[in-house]
C-alpha positions as CSV (number, residue, x, y, z in Angstrom):
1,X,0.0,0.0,0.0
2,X,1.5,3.3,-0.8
3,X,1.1,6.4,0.9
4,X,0.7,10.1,0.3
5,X,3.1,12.5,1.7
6,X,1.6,13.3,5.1
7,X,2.0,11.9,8.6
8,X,-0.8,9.9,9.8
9,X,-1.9,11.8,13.6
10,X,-4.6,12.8,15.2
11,X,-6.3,16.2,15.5
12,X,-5.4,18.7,17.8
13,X,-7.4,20.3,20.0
14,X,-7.2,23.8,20.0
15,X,-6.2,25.5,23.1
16,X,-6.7,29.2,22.3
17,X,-8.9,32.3,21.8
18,X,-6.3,34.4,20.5
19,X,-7.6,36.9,18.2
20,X,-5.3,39.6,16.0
21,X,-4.9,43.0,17.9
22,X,-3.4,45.2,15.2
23,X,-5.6,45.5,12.1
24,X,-5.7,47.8,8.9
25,X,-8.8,48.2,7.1
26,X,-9.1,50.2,3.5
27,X,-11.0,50.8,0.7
28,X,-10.5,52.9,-2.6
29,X,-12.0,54.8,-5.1
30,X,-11.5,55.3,-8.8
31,X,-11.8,57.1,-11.7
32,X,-12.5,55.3,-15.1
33,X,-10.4,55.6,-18.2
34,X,-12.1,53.9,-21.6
35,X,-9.8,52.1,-23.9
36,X,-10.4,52.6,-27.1
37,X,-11.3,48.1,-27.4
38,X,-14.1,49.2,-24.7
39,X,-12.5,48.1,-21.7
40,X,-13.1,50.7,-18.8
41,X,-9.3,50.4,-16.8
42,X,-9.5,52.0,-13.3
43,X,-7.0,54.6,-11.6
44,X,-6.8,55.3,-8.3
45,X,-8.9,58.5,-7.0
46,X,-8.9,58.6,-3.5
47,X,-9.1,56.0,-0.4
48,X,-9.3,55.8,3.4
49,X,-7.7,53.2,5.5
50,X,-7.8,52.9,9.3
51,X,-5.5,51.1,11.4
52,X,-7.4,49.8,14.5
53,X,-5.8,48.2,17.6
54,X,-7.8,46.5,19.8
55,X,-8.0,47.0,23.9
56,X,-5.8,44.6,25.9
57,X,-4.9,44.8,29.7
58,X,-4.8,48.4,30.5
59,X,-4.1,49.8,26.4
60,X,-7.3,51.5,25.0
61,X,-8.6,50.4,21.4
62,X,-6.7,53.3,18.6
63,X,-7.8,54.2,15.4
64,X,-5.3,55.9,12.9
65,X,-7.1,57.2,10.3
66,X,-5.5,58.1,7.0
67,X,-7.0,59.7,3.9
68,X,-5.0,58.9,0.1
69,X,-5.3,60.4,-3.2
70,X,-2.0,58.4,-4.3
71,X,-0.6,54.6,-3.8
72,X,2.7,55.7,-2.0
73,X,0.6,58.0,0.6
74,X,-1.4,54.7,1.7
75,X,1.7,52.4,1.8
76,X,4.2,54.6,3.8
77,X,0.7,54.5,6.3
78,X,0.9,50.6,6.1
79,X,4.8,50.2,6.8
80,X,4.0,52.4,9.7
81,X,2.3,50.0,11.7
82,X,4.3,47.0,10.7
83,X,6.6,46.4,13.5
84,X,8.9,43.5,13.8
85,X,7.3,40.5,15.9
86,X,4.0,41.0,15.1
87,X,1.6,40.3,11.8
88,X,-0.4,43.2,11.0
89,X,-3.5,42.2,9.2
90,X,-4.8,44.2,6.0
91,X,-7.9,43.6,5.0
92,X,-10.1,45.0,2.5
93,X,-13.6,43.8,0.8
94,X,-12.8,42.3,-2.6
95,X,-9.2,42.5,-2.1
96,X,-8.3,41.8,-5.7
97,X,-9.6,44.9,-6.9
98,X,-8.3,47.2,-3.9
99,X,-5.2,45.9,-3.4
100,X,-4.1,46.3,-7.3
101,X,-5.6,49.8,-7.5
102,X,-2.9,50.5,-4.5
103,X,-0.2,48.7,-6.9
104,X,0.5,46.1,-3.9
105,X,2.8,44.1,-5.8
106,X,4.8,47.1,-6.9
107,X,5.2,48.4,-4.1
108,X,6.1,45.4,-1.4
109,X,8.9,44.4,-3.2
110,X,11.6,47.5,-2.9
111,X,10.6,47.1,0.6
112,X,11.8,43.2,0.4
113,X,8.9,41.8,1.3
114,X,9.1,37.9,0.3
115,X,5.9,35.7,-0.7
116,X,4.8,33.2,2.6
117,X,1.8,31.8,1.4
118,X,-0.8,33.1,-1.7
119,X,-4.4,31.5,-2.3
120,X,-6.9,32.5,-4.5
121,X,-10.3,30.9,-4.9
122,X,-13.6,32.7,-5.8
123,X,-14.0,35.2,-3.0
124,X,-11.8,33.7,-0.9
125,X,-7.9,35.7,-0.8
126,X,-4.9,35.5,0.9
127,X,-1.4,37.0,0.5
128,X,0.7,36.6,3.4
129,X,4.6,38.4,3.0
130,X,7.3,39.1,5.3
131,X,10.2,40.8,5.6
132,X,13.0,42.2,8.0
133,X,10.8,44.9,9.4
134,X,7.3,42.4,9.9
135,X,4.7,40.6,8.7
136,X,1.6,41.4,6.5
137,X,-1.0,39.3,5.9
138,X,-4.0,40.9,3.2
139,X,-7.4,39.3,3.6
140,X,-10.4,39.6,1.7
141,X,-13.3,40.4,3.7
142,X,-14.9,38.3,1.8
143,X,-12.8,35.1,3.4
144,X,-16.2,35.3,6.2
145,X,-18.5,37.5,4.6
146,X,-19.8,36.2,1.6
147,X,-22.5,39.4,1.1
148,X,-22.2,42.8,-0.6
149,X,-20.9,45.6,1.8
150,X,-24.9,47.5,1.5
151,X,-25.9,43.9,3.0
152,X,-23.7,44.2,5.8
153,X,-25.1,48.0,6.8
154,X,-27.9,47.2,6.5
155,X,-27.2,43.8,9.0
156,X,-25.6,45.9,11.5
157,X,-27.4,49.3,11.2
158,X,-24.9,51.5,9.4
159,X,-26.3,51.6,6.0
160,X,-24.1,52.5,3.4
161,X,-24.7,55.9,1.7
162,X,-25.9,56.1,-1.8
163,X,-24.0,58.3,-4.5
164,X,-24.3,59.0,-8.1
165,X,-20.5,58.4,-9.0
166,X,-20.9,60.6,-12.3
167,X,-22.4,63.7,-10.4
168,X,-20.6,63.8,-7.0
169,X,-18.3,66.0,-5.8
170,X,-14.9,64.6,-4.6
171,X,-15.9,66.0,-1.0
172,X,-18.8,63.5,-0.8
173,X,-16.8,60.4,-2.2
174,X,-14.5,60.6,0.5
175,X,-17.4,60.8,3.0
176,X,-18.5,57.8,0.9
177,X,-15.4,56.3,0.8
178,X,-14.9,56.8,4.5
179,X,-18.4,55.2,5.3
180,X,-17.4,51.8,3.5
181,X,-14.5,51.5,6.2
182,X,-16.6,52.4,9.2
183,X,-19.3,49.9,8.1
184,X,-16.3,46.9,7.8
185,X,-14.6,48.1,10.6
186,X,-18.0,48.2,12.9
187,X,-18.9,44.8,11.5
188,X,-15.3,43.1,12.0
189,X,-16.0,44.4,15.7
190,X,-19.0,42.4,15.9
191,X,-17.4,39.5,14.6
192,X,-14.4,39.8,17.2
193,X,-16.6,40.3,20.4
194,X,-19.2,37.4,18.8
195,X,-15.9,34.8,19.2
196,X,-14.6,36.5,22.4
197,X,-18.1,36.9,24.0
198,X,-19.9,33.3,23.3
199,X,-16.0,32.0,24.0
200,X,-16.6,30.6,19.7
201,X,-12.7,30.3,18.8
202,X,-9.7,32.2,17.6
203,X,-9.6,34.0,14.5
204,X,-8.6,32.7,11.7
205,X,-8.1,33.2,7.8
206,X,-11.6,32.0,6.5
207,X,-14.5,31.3,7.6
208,X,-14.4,27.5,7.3
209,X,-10.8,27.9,9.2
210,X,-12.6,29.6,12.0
211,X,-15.4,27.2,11.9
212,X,-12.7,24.5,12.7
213,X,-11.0,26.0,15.0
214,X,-14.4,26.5,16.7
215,X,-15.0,22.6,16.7
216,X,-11.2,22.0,17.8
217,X,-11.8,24.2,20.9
218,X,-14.9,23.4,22.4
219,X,-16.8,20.2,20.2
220,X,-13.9,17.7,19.9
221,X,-14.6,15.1,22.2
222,X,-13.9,11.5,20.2
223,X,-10.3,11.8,18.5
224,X,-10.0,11.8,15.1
225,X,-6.9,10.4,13.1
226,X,-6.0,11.4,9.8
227,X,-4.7,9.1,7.9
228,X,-2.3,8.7,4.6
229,X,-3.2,5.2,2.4
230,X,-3.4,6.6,-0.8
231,X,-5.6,4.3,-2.0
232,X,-8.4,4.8,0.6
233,X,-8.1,8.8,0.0
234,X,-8.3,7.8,-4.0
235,X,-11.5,6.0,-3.0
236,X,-12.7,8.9,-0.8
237,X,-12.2,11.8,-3.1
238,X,-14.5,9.3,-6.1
239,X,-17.1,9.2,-3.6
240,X,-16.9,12.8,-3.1
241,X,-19.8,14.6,-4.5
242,X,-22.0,18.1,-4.1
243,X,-25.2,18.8,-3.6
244,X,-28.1,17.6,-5.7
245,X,-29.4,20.0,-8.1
246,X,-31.6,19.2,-11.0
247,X,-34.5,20.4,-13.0
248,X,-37.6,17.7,-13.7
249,X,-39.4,19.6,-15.7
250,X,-38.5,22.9,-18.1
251,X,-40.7,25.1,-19.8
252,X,-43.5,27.0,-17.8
253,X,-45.3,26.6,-14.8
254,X,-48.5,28.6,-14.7
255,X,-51.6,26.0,-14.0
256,X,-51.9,26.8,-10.3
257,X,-49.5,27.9,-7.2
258,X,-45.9,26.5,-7.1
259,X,-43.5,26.9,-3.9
260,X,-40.4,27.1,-3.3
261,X,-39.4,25.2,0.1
262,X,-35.9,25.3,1.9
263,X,-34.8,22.6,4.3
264,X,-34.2,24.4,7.5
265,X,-30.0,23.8,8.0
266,X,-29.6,21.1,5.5
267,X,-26.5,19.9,5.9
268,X,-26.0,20.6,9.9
269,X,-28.8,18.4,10.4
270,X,-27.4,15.4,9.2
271,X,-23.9,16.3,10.8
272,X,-26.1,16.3,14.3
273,X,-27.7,13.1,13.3
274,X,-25.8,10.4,11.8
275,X,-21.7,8.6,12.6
276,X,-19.2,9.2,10.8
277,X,-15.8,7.9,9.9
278,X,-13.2,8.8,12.9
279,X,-10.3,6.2,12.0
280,X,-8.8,4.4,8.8
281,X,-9.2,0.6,9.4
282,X,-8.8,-1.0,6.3
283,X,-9.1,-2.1,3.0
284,X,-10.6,-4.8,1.4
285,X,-10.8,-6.4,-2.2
286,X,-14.1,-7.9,-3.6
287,X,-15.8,-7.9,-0.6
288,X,-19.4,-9.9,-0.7
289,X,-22.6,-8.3,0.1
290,X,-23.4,-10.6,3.0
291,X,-19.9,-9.2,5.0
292,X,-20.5,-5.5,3.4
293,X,-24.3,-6.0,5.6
294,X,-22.8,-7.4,8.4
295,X,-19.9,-4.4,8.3
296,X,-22.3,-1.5,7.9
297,X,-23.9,-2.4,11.6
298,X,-21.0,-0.6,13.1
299,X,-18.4,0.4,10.6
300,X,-18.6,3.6,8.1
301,X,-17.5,2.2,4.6
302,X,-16.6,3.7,1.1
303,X,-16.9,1.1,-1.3
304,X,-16.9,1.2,-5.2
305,X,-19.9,-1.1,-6.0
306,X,-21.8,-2.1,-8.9
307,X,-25.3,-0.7,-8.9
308,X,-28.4,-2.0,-10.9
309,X,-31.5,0.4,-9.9
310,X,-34.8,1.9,-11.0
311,X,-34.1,4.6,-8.8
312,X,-32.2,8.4,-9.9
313,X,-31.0,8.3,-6.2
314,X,-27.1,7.9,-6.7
315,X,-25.0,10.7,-7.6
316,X,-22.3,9.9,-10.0
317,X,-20.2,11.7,-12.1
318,X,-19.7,11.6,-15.9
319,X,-18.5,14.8,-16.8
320,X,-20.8,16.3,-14.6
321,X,-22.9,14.5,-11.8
322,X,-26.3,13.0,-13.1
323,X,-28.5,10.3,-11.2
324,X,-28.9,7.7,-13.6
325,X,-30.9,4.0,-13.3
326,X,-29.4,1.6,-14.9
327,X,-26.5,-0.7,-14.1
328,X,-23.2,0.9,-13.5
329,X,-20.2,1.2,-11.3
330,X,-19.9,4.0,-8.7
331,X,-18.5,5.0,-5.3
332,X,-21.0,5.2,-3.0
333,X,-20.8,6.1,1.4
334,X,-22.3,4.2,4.3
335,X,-25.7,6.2,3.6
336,X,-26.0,5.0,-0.2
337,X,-24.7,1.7,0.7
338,X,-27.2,0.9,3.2
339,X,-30.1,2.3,0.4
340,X,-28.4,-0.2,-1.9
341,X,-28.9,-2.7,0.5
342,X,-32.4,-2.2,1.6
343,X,-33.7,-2.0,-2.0
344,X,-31.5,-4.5,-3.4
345,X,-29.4,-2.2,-6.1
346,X,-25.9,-3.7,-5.1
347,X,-24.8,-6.2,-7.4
348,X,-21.4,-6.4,-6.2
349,X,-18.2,-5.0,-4.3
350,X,-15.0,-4.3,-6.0
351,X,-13.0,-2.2,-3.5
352,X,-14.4,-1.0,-0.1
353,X,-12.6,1.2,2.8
354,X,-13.6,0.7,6.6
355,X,-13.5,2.9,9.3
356,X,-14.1,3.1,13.3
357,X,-16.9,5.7,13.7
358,X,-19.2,7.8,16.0
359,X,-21.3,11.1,16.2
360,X,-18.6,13.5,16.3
361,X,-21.0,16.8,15.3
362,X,-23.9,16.8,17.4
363,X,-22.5,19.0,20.3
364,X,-21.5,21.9,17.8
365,X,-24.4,21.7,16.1
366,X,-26.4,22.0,19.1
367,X,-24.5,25.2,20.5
368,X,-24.7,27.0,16.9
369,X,-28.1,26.4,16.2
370,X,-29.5,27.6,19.9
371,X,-27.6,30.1,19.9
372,X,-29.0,31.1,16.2
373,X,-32.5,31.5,17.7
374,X,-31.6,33.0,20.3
375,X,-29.9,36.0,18.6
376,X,-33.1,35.8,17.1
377,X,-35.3,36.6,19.2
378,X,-33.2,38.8,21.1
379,X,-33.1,40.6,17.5
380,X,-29.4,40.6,17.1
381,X,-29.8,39.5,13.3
382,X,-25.9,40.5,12.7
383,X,-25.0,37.2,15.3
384,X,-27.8,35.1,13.9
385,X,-26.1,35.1,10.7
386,X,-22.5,34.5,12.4
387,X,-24.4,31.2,13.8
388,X,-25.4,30.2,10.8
389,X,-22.4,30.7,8.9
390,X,-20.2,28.9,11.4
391,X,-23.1,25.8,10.8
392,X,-22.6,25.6,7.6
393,X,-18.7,26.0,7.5
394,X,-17.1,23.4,9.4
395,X,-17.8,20.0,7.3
396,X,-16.2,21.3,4.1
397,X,-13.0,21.9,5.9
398,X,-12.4,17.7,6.2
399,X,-12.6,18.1,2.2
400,X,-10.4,20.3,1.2
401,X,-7.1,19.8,-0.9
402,X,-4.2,22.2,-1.7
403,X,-1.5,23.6,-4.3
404,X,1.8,23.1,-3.9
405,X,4.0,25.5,-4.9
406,X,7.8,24.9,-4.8
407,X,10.0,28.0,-5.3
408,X,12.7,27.1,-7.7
409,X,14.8,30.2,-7.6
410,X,15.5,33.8,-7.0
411,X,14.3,36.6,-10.0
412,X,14.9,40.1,-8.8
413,X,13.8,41.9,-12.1
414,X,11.0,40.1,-13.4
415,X,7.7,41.4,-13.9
416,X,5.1,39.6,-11.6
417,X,3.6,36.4,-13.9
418,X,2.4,33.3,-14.7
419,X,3.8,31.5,-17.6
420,X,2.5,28.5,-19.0
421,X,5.9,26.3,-19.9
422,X,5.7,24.0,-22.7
423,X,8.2,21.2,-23.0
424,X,9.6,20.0,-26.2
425,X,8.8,16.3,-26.6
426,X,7.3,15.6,-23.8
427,X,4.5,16.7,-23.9
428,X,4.0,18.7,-20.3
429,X,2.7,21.5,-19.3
430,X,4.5,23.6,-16.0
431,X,2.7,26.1,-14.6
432,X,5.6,28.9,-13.5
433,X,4.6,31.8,-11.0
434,X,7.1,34.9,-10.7
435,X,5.9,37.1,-7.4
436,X,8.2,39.3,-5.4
437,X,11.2,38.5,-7.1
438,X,11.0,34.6,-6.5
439,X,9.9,32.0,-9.0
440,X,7.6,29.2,-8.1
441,X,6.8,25.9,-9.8
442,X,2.8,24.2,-9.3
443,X,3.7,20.6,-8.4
444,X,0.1,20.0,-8.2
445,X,-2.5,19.2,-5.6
446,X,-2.5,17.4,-2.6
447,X,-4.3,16.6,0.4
448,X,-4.5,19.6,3.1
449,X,-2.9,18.3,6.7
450,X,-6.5,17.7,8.1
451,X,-8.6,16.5,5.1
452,X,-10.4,13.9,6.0
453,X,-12.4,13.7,2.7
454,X,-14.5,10.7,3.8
455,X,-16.3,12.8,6.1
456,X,-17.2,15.7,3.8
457,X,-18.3,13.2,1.6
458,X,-20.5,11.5,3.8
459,X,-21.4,14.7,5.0
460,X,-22.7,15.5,1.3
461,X,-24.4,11.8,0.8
462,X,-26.5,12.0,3.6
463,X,-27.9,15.6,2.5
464,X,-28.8,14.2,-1.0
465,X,-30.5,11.5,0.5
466,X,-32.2,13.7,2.6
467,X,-33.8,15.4,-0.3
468,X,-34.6,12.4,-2.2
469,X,-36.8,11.0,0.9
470,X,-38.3,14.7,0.2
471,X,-39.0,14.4,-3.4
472,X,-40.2,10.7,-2.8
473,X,-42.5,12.6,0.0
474,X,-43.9,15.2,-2.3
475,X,-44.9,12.5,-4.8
476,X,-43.6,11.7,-8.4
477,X,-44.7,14.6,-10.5
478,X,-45.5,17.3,-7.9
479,X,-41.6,18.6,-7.3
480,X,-40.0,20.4,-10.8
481,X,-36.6,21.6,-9.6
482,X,-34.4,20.9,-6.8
483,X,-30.9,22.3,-6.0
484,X,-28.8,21.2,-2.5
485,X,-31.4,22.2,-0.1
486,X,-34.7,23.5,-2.1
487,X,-37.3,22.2,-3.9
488,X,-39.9,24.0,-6.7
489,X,-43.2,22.1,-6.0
490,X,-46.9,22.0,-6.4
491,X,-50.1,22.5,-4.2
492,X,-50.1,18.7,-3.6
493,X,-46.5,18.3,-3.2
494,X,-46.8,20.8,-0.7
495,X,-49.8,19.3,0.7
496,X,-47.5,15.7,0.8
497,X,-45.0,17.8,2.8
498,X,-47.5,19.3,4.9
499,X,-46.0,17.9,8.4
500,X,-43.0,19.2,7.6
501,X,-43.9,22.7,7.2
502,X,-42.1,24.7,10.5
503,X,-39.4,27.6,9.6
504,X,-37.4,26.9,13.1
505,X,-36.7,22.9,13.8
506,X,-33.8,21.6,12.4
507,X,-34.6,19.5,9.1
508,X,-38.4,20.9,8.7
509,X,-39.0,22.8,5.6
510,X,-39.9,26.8,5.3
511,X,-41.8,28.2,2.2
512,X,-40.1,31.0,0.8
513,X,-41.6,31.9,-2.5
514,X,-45.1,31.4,-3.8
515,X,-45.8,32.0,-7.6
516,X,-48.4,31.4,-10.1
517,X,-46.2,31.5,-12.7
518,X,-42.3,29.9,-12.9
519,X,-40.3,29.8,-16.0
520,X,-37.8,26.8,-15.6
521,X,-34.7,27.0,-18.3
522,X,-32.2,24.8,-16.8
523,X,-29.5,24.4,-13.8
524,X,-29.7,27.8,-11.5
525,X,-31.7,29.1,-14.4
526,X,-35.4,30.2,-13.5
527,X,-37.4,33.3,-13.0
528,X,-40.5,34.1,-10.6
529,X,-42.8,36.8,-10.5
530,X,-39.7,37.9,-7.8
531,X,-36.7,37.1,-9.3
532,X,-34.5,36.2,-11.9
533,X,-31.8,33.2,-11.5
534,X,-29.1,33.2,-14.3
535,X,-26.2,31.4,-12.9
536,X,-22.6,32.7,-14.2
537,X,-25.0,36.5,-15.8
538,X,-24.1,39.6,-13.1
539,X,-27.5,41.5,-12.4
540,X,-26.1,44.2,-14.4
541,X,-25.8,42.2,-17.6
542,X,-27.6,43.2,-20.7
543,X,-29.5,40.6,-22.5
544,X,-28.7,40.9,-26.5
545,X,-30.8,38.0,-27.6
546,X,-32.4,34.9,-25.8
547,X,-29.4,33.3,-24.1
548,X,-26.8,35.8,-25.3
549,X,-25.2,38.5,-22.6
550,X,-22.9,41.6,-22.6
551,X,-21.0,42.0,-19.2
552,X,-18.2,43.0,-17.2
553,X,-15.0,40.6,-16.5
554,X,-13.7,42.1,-13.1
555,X,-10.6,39.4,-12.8
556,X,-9.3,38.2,-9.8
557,X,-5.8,37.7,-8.9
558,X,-5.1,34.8,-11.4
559,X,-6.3,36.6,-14.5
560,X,-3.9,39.4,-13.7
561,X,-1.0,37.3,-13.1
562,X,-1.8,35.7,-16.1
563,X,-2.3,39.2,-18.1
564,X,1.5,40.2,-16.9
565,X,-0.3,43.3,-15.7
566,X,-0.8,43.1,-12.2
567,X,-0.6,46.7,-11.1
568,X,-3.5,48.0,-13.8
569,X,-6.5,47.1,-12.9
570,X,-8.9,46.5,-16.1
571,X,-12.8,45.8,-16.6
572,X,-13.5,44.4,-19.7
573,X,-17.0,43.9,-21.6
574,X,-17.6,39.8,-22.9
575,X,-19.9,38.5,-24.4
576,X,-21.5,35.3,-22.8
577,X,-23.3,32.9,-24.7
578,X,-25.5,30.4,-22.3
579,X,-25.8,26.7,-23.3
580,X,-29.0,25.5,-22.5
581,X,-29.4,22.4,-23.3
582,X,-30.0,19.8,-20.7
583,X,-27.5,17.1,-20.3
584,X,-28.3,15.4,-16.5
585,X,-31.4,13.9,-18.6
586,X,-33.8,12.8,-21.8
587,X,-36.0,16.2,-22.2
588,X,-39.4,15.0,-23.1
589,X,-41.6,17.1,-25.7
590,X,-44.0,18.3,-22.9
591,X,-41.1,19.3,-20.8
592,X,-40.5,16.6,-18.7
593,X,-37.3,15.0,-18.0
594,X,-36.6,11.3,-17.6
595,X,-33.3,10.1,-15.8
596,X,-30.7,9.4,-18.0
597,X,-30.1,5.1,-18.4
598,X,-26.8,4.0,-17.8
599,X,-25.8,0.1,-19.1
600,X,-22.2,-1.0,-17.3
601,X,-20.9,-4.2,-17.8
């Protein structure tokens, strides 16, 4: 049996509420020059940033406020808080965008600042650097607080002011501008004295990270032990899948009232409810279905199976992840294995992984979710939502993976980059990264210290299930769409899930949209009377023709170090063209969909 490259221990319990006391909040504002291919590239106008440092022993809490109109003005104000010993954190609401208008990368490096750790993902950012003089570490607001800034006024009672950027004076958008910063400064105060307060957990980088740590601290009670067997992570990462999300029917819904119900904390309910894997054990070969029964009594298991069913109920992914019937092979968790059992789907075993288990979620989700309600009916709505974030967190953190980077020499005078490398004969493809005057080689991916992907993806399997025994509930015909946590029915689908019907127990179902009339046009794609769902189309998009878009690329950190140009800061207009057509199913002529049929050997 091989192994990957990672010691097999135990978690940690975490031992600390340490929280950051020296912080540096900022946020800029523009002017807009168009290039004559249409692109709109934006310079710096003005900013404000605010160093805060919180109270400790007998120090009172300082703010150091500093108004810019030019990049040097704001980064002399950064260097002086940065004191040796210490990690200041910078942190700004889509970092991307703010920290190249202030030419970050240009202007860490005369100061020798040297990369310590870079990640990039969607929302999430972080650029940790160091030098002789301190540490830096720029976050993206973002990392916790997945909601647009006027959301977060409006959460915790400092709305943000409106402005007409074309006929304001530059007096009002510095008030503006100065606004934005009290709103993320007043909130990040909210967040600290939430963890300190209700004794949560430390700070960390992300949300999910703080989640964790939150479990470590207080809801770690049976130990759990990473492991390294390569070949039981290979196995846990097939049987790793998302959420469900589908569409039953497409076309339009207008012959009575439709609903839209939401499970009340999806995925923490199942973490309360149900075992989960807690230690490697072993791995078998060609196992039989009498000993894979006899296993599932007390064991967790991740097994690739052959499967011959009538039943869409098993995720599996070709391409994408469809729920055929049919007969094929799949990796399936202890929840779909013991469905395969009871209904008599499992044809046979070809691999299967066992673990020691036991409920290792139900205390956290216990605290989180009574302390959700009660912020909520105390009408502290900014803490509710801290609950429920920290609910919904925790189990993706046993899932995820991580690039390695391997720094493969010194470059002083090179632009910051990313090169593709092609190599003659071979073949390959590198992936080069120059940043800060070092270059850096992408090795690939690999397990993160703590994954534990077996978990997440029984985690995810269970919540699937959970919606199945919904749609089953509702009755064949009565639900239309359904994606993770929701489901689009009818009057007697919602009659069906009439018992269910409560918007505060954990599992129940709340109705959040009634409409008489719901246009269905694939995955994430619908409209009500109330809104419009085009996944991957900003709200600001213009529609050209049916399908076709014209909007804004804002690009993250990767597409400027791909671009070469990571100190200009460029929106561009493209044109999107959405594929409709259906591919997790046979489309019937009436609209309705049929699971796709699926014939393994």
């Amino acid at each position: 049996m091989s192994s990957i490259n990672r010691k097999c221990h135990a978690l940690i319990r975490e031992k600390t509420l340490a929280i950051p006391r020296h912080l540096l909040f900022f946020d800029t504002e523009t002017t807009q020059e168009v290039l004559e291919n249409g692109s709109i590239r934006q310079r710096l106008k003005l900013g404000w940033a605010c160093y805060y440092r919180r109270g400790y022993n007998r120090n009172r809490e300082q703010f150091d406020w500093c108004y810019f109109e030019n990049a040097l003005d704001f980064w002399l104000f950064v260097y002086k808080h940065v004191e040796r010993k210490r990690k200041l954190w910078v942190l700004a609401r889509n970092l991307v965008f703010d920290f190249t208008i202030v030419e970050g990368w240009k202007h860490l490096r005369p100061h020798g600042f040297k990369l310590k750790f870079f990640h990039n993902s969607g929302t999430c950012s972080i650029i940790s650097v160091r030098s002789r003089y301190g540490s830096i570490v720029f976050l993206d607001i973002m990392n916790w607080f997945v909601e647009s800034l006027a959301k977060t006024g409006q959460r915790i009672g400092i709305p943000k002011l409106k402005i007409d950027f074309d006929t304001c004076t530059d007096e009002y958008l510095s008030i503006y501008c100065k606004r934005d910063v009290e709103i993320e400064i007043a909130n990040f105060k909210q967040f600290i004295e939430f963890l300190e307060s209700n004794s949560v957990a430390r700070l960390c980088y992300t949300r999910g990270s703080t989640a964790m740590a939150a479990y470590l601290l207080s809801h770690y009670r049976k130990k759990i032990y990473i492991h390294n067997n390569e070949q039981a992570i290979d196995l846990e990462r097939e049987s790793y899948r998302g959420g469900r999300t589908e569409c039953f029917y497409l076309g339009e819904l207008k012959d009575e009232n439709y609903h839209i119900v939401d499970v009340n904390s999806l995925y923490p309910l199942v973490m309360r409810n149900y075992l989960y894997p807690v230690k490697y054990e072993k791995i078998c070969q060609r196992l039989s279905v009498t000993s894979l029964n006899e296993l599932l009594k007390h064991k967790s298991v991740v097994a690739k199976v052959l499967i011959d069913t009538d039943e869409p109920v098993y995720a599996v992914r070709r391409e994408r992840t469809i729920f055929p019937i049919g007969r094929f092979w799949v990796t399936l968790v202890t929840p779909e294995l013991f469905y395969a059992l009871k209904h008599n789907h499992l044809v046979k075993i070809e691999q299967a992984v066992i673990y020691e288990q036991a409920n290792i979620f139900k205390s956290y989700v216990d605290r989180f979710y009574k302390l959700r309600h009660k912020f909520k009916s105390e009408g502290v709505p900014e803490y509710e939502e801290l609950c429920k974030k920290m609910l919904n967190s925790l189990y993706g953190k046993f899932g995820q993976k991580a690039d390695v980077w391997e720094k493969i020499g010194d470059c002083p005078n090179e632009p910051d980059r990313v090169e593709l490398c092609f190599t003659s004969g071979g073949g390959m493809v590198k992936q080069i990264r120059y940043l800060l005057g070092e270059i850096f080689e992408l090795k690939g991916y690999e397990e993160s210290f703590n994954s534990f992907p077996a978990i997440a993806s029984q985690v995810s399997a269970y919540a699937r299930l959970y919606l199945w025994e919904l749609m089953k509930m509702a009755g064949k015909g009565n639900y239309f769409y359904c994606d993770t946590d929701s489901l689009i029915v009818n009057e007697v689908g919602l009659c069906n899930l009439q018992n269910l019907i409560d918007n505060v127990n954990l599992g129940c179902l709340k109705i959040v949209e009634t409409a008489n009339h719901i246009i269905l046009r694939g995955l994430k794609d619908y409209s009500t009377q109330t809104k419009n769902v085009v996944k991957g189309i900003r709200k600001n998009a213009i529609e050209i023709s049916a399908g076709v878009y014209e909007q804004e690329l804002w690009p993250s950190f990767k597409g400027l170090l791909r671009s070469g140009e990571t100190d200009t800061y460029t929106v561009k207009k493209v044109t999107k063209v959405l594929n409709r057509k259906y591919t997790k199913g046979h489309v019937n002529p009436d609209g309705t969909i049929v699971p796709l049929l699926l014939g393994d050997a």
